[in-house]
DOTORVO-812962 format. One record per residue (C-alpha): x, y, z negated; residue number from 1; residue in one letter. Coordinates in nm, 3 decimals. Layout:
{X->X; Y->Y; Z->Z; i->NUM; aa->a}
...
! end
This chain:
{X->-11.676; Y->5.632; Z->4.968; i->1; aa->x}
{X->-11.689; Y->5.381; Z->5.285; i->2; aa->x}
{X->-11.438; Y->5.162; Z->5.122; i->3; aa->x}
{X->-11.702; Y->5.150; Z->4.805; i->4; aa->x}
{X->-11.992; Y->5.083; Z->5.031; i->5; aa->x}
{X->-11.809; Y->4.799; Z->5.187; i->6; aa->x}
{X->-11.704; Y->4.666; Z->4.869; i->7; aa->x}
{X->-12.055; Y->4.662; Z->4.734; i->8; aa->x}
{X->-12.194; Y->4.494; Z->5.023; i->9; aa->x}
{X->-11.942; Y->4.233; Z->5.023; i->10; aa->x}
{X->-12.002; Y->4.132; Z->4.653; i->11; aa->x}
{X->-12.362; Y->4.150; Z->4.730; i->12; aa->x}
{X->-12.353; Y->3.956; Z->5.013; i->13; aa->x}
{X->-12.116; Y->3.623; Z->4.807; i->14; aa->x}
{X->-12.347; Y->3.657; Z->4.511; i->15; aa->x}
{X->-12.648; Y->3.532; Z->4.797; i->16; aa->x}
{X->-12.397; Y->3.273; Z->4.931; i->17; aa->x}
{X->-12.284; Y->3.179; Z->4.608; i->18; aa->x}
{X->-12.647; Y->3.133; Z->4.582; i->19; aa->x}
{X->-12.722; Y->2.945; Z->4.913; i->20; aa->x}
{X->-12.449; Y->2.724; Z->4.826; i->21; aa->x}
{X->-12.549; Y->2.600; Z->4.436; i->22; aa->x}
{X->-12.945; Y->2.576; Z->4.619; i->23; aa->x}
{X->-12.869; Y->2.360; Z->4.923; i->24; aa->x}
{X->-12.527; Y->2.140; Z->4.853; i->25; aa->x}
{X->-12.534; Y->2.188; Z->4.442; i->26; aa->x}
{X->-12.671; Y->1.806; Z->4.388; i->27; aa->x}
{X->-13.019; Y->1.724; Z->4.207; i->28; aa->x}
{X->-13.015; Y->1.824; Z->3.844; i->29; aa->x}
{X->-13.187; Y->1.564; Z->3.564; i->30; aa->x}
{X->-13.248; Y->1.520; Z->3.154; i->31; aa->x}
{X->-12.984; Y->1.338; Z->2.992; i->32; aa->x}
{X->-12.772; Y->1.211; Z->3.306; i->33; aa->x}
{X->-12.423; Y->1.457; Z->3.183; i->34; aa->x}
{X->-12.410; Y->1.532; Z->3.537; i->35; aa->x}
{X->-12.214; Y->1.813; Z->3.701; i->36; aa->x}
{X->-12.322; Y->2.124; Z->3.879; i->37; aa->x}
{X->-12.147; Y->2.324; Z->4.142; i->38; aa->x}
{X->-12.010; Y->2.292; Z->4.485; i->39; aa->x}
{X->-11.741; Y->2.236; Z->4.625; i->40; aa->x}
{X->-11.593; Y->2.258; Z->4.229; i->41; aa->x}
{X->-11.824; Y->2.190; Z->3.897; i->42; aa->x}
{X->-11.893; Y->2.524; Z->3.728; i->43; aa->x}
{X->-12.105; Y->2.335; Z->3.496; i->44; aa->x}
{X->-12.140; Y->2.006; Z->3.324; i->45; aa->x}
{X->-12.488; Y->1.935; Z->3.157; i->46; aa->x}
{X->-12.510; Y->1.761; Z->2.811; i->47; aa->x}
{X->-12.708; Y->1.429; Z->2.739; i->48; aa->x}
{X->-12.904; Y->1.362; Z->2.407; i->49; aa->x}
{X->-12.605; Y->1.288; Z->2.221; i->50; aa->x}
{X->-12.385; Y->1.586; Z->2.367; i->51; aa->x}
{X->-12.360; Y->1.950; Z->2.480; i->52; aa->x}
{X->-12.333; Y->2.088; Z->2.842; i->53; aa->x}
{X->-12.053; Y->2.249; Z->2.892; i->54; aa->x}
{X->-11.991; Y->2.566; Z->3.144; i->55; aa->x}
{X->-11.663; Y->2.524; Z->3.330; i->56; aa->x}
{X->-11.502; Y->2.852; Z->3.448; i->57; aa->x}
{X->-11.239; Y->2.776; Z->3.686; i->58; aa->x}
{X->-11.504; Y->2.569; Z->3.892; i->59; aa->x}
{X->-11.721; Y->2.921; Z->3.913; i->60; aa->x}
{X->-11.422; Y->3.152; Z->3.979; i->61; aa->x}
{X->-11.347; Y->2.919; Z->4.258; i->62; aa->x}
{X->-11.690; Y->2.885; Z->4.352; i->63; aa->x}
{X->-11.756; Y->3.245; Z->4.361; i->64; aa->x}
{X->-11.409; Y->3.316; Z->4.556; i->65; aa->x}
{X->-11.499; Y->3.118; Z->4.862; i->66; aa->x}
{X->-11.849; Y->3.338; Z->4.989; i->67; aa->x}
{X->-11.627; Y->3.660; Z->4.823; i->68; aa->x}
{X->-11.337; Y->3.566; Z->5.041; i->69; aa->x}
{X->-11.573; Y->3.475; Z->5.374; i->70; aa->x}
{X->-11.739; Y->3.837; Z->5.329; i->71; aa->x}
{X->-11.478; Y->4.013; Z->5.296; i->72; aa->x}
{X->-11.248; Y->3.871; Z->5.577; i->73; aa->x}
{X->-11.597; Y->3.914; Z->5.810; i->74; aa->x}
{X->-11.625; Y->4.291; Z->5.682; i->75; aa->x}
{X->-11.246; Y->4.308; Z->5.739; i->76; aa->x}
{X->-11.282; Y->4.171; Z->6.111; i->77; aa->x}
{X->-11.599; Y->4.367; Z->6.179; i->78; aa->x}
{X->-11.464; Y->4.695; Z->6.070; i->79; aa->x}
{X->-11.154; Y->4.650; Z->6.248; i->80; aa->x}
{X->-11.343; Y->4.568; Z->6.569; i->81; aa->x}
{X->-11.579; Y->4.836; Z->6.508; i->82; aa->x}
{X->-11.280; Y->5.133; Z->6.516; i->83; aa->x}
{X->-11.074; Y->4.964; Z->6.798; i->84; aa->x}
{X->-11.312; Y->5.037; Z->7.050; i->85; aa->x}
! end
């Protein structure tokens, strides 16, 4: 049940950084410029008058990985701490 707990908080706690990330390094979004969305990797390309956006999935599973992977190596680290004392 803790391991569930943990889990739950750690996917909670990426989708906010995922989040954090897209708001504060994801670049300026405009009409009709095709440009791409995501950092560090494009999860989505947006479409000008004369073509479609386009969402990218690789660029979100990596996106999403990073704040998944930082989470869960600082729950890792913090529960490990916590039971060595």
């Amino acid at each position: 049940m803790r391991f569930v707990v943990k889990a739950t908080v750690a996917v909670g706690i990426s989708f906010v950084l995922f989040y954090l990330m897209q708001v504060l390094f994801g670049g300026t979004h405009c009409f009709d410029c095709g440009s791409k969305v995501g950092f560090p990797f494009s999860y989505m390309q947006e479409g000008t008058y004369a073509s479609h956006g386009r969402f990218i999935w690789l660029g979100f599973v990596g996106d999403f990985a990073i704040p998944l992977g930082i989470t869960t190596a600082a729950t890792w680290v913090l529960s490990r701490k916590r039971f060595s004392n």
